[in-house]
C-alpha positions in Angstrom: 49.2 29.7 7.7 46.5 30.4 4.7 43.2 32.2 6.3 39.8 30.4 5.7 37.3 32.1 4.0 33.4 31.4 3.8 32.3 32.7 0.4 28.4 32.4 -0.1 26.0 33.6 -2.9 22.3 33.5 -2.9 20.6 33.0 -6.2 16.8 34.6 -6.1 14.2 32.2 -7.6 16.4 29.2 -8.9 15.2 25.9 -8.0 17.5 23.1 -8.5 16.2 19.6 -6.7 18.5 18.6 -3.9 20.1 15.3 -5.7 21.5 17.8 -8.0 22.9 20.1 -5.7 24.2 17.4 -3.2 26.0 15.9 -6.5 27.6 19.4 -7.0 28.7 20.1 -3.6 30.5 16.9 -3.3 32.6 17.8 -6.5 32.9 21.3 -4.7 34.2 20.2 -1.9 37.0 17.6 -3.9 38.7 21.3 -5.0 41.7 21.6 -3.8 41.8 24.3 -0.5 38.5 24.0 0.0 37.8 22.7 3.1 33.7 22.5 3.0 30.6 23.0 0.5 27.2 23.6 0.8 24.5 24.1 -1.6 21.0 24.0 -0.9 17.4 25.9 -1.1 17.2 28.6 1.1 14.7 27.0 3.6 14.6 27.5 7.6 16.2 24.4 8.0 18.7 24.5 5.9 19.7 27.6 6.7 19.3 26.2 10.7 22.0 23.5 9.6 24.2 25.9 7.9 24.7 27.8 10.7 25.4 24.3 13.1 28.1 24.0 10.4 29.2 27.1 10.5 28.8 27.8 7.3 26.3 30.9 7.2 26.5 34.5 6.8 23.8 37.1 7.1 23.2 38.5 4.1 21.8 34.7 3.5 19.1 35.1 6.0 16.5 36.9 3.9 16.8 33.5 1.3 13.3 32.2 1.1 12.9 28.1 -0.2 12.7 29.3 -3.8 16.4 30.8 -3.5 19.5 29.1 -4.5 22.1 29.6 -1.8 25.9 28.1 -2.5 28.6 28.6 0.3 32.1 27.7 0.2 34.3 27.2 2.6 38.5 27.9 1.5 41.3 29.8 1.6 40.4 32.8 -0.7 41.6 31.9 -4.2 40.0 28.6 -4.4 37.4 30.0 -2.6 35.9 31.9 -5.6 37.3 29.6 -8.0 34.8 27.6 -6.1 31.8 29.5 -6.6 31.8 30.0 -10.1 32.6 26.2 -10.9 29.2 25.6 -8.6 27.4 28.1 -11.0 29.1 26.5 -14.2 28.3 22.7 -13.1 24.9 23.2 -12.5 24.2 25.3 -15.8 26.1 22.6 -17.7 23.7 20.1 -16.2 20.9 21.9 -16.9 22.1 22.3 -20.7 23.7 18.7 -21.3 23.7 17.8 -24.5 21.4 15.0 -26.1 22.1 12.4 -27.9 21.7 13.4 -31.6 17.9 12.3 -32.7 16.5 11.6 -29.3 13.5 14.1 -27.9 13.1 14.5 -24.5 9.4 15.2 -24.0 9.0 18.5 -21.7 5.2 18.1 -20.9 3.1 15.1 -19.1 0.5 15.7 -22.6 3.7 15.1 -24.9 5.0 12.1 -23.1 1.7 10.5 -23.1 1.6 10.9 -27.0 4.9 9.4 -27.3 4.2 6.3 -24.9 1.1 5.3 -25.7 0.8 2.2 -24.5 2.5 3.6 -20.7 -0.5 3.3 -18.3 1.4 5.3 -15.2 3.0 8.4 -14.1 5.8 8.7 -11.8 5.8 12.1 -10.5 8.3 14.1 -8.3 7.7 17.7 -8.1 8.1 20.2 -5.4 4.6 20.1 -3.7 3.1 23.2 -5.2 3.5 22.2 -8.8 2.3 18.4 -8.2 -1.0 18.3 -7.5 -2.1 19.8 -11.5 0.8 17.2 -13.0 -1.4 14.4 -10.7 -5.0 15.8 -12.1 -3.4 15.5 -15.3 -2.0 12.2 -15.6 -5.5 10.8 -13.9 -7.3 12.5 -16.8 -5.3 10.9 -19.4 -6.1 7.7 -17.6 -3.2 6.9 -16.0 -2.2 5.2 -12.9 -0.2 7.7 -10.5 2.8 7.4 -8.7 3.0 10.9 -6.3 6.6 10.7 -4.8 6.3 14.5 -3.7 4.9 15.8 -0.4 3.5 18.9 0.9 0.3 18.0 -0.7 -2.5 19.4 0.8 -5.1 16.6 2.2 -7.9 18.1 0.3 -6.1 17.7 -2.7 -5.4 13.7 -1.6 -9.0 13.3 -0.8 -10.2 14.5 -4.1 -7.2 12.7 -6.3 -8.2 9.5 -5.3 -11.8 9.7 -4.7 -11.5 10.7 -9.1 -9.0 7.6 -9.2 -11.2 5.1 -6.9 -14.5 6.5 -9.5 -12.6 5.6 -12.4 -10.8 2.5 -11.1 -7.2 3.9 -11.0 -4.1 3.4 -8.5 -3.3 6.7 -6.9 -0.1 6.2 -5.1 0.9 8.8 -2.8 1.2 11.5 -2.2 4.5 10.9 -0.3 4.8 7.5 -1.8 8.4 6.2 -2.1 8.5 3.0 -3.3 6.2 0.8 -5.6 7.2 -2.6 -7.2 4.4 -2.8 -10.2 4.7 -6.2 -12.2 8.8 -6.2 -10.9 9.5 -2.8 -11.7 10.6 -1.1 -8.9 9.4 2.4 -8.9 11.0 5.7 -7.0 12.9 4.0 -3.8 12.8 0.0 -4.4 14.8 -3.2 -4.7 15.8 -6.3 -6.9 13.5 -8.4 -6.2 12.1 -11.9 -7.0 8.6 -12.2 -9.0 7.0 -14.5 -6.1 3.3 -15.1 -5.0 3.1 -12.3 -2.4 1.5 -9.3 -2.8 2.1 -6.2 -0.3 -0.5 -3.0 0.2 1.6 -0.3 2.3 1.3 3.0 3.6 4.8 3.1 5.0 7.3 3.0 1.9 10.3 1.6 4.2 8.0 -0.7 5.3 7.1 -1.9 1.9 11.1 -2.4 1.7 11.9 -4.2 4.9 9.1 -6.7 4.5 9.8 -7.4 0.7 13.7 -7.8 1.0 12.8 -10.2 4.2 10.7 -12.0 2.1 13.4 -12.0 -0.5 16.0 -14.0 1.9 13.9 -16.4 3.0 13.5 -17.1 -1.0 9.9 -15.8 -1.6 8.9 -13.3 -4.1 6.6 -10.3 -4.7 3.4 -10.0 -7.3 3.2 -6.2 -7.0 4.1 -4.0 -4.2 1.5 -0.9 -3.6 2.9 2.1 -1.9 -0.6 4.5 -1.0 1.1 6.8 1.3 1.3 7.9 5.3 -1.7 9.7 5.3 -4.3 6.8 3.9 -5.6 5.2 6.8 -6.8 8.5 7.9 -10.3 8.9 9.2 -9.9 12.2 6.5 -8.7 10.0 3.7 -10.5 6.7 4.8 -8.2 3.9 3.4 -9.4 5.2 -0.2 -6.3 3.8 -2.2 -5.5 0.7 0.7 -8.5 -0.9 -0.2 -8.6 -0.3 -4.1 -4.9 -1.7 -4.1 -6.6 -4.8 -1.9 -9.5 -5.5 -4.7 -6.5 -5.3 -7.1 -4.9 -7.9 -5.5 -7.1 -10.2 -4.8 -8.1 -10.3 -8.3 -4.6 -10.7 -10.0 -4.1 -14.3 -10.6 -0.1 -14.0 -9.5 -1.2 -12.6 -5.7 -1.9 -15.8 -3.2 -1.1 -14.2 -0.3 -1.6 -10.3 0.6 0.7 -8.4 3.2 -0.9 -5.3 4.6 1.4 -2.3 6.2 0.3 0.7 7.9 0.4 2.4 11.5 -2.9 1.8 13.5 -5.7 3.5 12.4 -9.2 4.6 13.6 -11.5 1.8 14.6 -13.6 2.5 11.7 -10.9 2.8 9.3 -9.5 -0.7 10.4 -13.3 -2.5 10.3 -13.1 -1.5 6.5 -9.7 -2.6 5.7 -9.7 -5.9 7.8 -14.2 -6.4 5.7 -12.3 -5.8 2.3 -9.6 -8.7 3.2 -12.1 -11.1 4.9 -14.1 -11.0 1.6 -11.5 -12.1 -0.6 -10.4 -15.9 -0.9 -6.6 -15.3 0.0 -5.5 -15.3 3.3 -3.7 -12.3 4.5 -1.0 -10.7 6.8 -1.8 -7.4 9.0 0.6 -5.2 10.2 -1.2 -2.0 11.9 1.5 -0.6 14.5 0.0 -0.1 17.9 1.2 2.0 20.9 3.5 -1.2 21.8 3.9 -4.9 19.9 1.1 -6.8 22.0 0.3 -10.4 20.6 -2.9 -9.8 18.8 -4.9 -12.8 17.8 -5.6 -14.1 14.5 -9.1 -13.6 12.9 -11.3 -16.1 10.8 -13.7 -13.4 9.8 -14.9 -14.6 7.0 -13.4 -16.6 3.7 -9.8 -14.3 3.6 -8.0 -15.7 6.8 -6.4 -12.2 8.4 -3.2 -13.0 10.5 -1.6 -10.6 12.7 1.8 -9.8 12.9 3.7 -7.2 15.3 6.8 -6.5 13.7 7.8 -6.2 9.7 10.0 -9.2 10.6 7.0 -11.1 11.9 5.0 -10.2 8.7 7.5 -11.4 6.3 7.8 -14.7 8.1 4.5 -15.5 8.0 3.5 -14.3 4.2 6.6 -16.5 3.6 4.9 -19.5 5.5 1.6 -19.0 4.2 2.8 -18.3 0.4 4.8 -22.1 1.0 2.3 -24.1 3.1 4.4 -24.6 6.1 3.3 -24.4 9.6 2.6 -20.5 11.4 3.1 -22.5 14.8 7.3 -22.8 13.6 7.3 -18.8 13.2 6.7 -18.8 16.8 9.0 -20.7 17.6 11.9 -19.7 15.8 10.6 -15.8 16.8 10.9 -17.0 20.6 14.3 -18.6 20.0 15.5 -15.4 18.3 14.6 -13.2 21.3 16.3 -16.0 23.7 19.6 -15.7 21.1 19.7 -11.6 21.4 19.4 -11.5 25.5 22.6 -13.7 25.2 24.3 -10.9 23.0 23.1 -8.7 24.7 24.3 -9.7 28.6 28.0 -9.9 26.3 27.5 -6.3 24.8 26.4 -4.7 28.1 29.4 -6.1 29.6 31.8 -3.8 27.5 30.0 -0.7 28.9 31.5 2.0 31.8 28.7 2.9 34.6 26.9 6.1 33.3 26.7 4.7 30.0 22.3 4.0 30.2 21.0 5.7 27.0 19.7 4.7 23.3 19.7 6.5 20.3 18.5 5.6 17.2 19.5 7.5 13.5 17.0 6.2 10.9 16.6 7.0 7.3 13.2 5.5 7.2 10.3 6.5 8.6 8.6 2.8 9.3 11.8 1.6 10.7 11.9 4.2 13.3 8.6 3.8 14.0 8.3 0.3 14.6 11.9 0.5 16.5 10.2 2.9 18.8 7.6 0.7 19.5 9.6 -2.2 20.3 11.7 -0.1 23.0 8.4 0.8 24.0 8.1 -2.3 25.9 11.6 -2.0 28.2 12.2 1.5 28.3 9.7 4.7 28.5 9.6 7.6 27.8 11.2 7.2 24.2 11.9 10.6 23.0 11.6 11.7 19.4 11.0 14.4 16.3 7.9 11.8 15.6 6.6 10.7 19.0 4.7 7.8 19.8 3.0 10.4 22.4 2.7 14.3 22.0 4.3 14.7 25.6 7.5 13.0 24.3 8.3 15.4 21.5 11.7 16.6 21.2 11.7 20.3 21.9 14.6 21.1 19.4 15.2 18.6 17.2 19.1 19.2 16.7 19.1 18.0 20.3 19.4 14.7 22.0 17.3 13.9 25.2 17.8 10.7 27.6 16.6 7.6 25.2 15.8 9.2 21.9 15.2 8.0 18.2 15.3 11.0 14.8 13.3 10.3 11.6 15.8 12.0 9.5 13.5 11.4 6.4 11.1 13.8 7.7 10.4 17.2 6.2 11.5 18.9 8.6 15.5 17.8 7.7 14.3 16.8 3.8 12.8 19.7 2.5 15.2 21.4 -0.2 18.0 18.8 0.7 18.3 15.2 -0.7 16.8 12.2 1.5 18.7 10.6 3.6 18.6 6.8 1.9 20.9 9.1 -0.5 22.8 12.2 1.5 24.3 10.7 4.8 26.1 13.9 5.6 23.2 14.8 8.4 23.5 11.3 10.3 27.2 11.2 10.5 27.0 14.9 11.6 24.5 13.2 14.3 26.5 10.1 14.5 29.2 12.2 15.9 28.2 14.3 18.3 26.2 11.3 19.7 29.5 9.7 20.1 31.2 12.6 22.2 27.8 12.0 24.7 29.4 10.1 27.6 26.2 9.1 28.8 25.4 7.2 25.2 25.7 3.2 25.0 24.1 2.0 22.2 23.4 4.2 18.5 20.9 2.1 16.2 20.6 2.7 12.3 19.3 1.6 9.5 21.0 1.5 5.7 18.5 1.0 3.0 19.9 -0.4 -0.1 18.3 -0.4 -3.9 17.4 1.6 -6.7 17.8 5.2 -5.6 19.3 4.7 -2.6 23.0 5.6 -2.2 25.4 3.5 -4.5 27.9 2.9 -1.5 26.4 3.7 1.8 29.5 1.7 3.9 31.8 4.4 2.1 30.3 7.1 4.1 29.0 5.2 6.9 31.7 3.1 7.7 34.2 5.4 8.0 31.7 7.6 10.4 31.6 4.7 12.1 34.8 3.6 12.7 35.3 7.9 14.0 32.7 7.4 16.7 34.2 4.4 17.9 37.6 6.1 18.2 35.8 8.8 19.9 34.6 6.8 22.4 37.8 4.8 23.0 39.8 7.9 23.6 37.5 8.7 26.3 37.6 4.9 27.7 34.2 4.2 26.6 32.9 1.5 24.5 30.1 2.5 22.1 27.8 -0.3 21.1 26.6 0.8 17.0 24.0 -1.5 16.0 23.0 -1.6 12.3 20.3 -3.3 10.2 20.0 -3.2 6.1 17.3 -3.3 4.3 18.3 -4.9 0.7 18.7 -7.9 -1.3 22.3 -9.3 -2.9 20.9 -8.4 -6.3 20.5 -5.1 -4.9 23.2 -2.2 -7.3 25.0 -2.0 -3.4 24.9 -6.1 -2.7 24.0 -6.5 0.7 26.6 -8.8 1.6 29.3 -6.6 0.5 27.5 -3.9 2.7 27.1 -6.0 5.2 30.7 -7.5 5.4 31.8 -3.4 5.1 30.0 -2.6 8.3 30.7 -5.2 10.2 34.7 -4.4 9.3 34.0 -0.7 11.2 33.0 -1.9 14.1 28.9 -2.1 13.7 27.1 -5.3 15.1 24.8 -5.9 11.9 21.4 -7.9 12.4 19.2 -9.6 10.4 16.2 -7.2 10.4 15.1 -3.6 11.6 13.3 -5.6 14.8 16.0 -7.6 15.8 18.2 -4.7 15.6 15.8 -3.3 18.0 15.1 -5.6 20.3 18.9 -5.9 20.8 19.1 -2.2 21.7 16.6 -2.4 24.2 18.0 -5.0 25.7 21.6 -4.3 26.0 20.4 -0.4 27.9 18.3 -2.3 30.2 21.3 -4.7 31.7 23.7 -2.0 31.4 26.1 -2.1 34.3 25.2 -0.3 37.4 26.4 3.8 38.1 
């Protein structure tokens, strides 16, 4: 029998971002005799999730989040074969070669002189170096996309009060996705030019309402990611209500979908006066505590109607962008909720007593969000890394508790390792051990699809599903897995081949994030008696 060895070496002050070292590890780990891989920046969390996987030593623990730390997991040969291939692999793609004649610019100042006519900045930079490549770009009078986080919020506040004075877009930070005259910018999808135009702080949000929109054969004018932190009283809906002004001047916008968690009182009053003074009617999606029917407002010439679920938004920008009737929304709404109690009497019906509890796995932020509010409404309390209330916190967040939903696009599980809309390996590892939980019924996830995302997220998923199934069926359970995607055909994955993937391993695939939902909550509230 050949011994396992783990080999690890910590590299002092080499930062590599985490799409490059997940890229490397997977060729790592395709060696043969070695059995696992890891590289990533030496934070506390990742060094937390390499010892889960058993893949730590302890001369690693003095690695800081500027260190480069590479284990291997083999018998001993391939082992350190292993290691040095890492090391070669990511020099050679620091080095690659260029194509003879063409100059990579290497500052923000050079790339401006070779583009002139580029008006914005896409930036993506660890935290600490962002901020001065943001000041820049403003100052050269570009519009800014700030995809990194760990910004401080004095640094937002004074970005975009300079961008609001000078009549700039300042995205971010922590901005994901953008769709800018069809371009879709860091996270986004293939998408139809169409008539509505979307204003979001919540970048999956953005992405579930647009791709909705998208099936029911509706397009986007521009889609204006401003980041979580907007709507703050601190950062006052700065960039929300400059992207607003935006769109209700640009001649391709008719209809304007607005995105964001609740905000203050006097936040909202400003955001729902900057809509109600424009001509174009408008769709509101502020998340509350729960999803209670809100009525709509004629404050003024812009119509504002309310919506409480991304679902419901896209429905009715897609009614009001074609001139059909808001009253048949309802309606078909109501009939959808009537359709999922019937699936879900014939799902609970496959479950063994002591089966009562939900867990939901969620790449995006928005989506577990707004599935958090909709359980809100059947089953309390709803456990969670991102609580709807402080007392439901999760007191280790590598643990499950009764009903319980992870944002695994948080910091807390992103920082120095690649997002999950790209990296599954953390929400199978979850997937699992939720499956060997006998008291589990239902898991719900989402799979984003688009630009960025992963090129084949049922190649990873499905298989993890089909495991947890088995799982379960060896212990004479059945596990309910509930999926939505968020993603268009013309997406690089094509939803329908996702789709028709999923629904192959065993997931029950629905229509939208909130139907998904509603269909969880459903099916643990009928759930057959202990």
């Amino acid at each position: 029998m050949i011994s396992m060895a783990i080999l690890c070496r910590r590299k002092e002050s080499q930062y590599y971002d985490s799409v490059t070292l997940m890229t490397v590890a997977r060729k790592i780990k395709s060696i043969s005799g070695i059995e696992d891989a890891a590289l990533v920046m030496g934070t506390k969390a990742n060094k937390d999730l390499l010892k889960e996987a058993k893949l730590f030593s302890p001369e690693l623990e003095e690695a800081t989040s500027n260190d480069l730390i590479i284990v291997v997991m083999g018998d001993e040969p391939n082992a350190s074969k292993a290691i040095v291939q890492a090391e070669d692999f990511l020099t050679r793609r620091t080095i690659q070669a260029k194509p003879f004649g063409e100059h990579q610019p290497r500052t923000l100042r050079s790339a401006v002189r070779m583009g002139q006519e580029s008006n914005l900045a896409l930036i993506s930079l660890p935290g600490q170096y962002a901020v001065a490549e943001a000041w820049d770009a403003l100052h050269y009078g570009l519009h800014v996309l700030l995809f990194s986080n760990n910004i401080p919020l004095a640094d937002e506040i004074a970005l975009k009060r300079y961008a609001v004075d000078h009549n700039l877009l300042m995205m971010g930070p922590g901005a994901g996705t953008a769709i800018i005259n069809g371009v879709a910018l860091g996270f986004g999808n293939a998408l139809p030019r169409g008539p509505v135009g979307v204003v979001s702080a919540a970048g999956t949000g953005l992405q579930e309402v647009s791709t909705l929109l998208a099936k029911q054969g509706v397009g986007i004018s521009h889609g204006i990611g401003v980041g979580g932190r907007d709507l703050s009283d601190e950062v006052d809906a700065m960039m929300m209500i400059q992207a607003i002004e935006a769109l209700q001047v640009d001649q391709g916008t008719e209809v304007i979908v607005a995105i964001s968690k609740y905000p203050s009182s006097n936040v909202t009053k400003k955001v729902f006066s900057k809509l109600e003074a424009g001509t174009k009617p408008s769709v509101v999606i502020f998340m509350g505590e729960s999803i209670a029917p809100i009525p709509n407002q004629h404050l003024g010439r812009g119509m504002i109607i309310f919506a409480n679920t991304l679902q419901e938004a896209a429905m009715k920008a897609a009614t009001l962008a074609t001139g059909g009737d808001l009253t048949v929304v309802d309606e078909q709404l109501d009939q959808q909720l009537i359709d999922l109690q019937s699936q879900a009497y014939k799902l609970a019906s496959l479950l063994k007593p002591g089966q009562r509890y939900l867990r939901g796995l969620f790449s995006g932020g928005t989506l577990c969000e707004e599935a958090m509010r909709i359980w809100f409404d059947r089953i309390q309390p709803v456990w969670s890394n991102v609580p709807l209330k402080d007392e439901w916190k999760l007191h280790d967040s590598k643990r499950s508790h009764e009903h319980c939903a992870w944002d695994l696009g948080a910091e807390e599980f992103t920082l120095g390792r690649p997002h999950p809309m790209i990296d599954h390996d953390l929400r199978i590892s979850r997937l699992l051990e939720e499956a060997n939980d006998h008291s589990v019924a239902v898991i719900q996830m989402d799979v984003v699809l688009g630009y960025g995302a992963h090129p084949n997220p049922a190649s990873e998923l499905g298989p993890a599903i089909e495991k947890a199934k088995r799982i379960a069926d060896q212990n004479e359970r059945s596990l309910i897995i509930l999926l939505s995607i968020t993603g268009t055909d013309d997406d690089p994955q094509n939803l329908n081949h996702q789709q028709d993937a999923f629904e192959r391993a065993g997931a029950t695939v629905l229509e939208s994030n909130a139907a998904a939902s509603w269909l969880a909550a459903m099916i643990v509230v009928i759930k057959p008696p202990d």
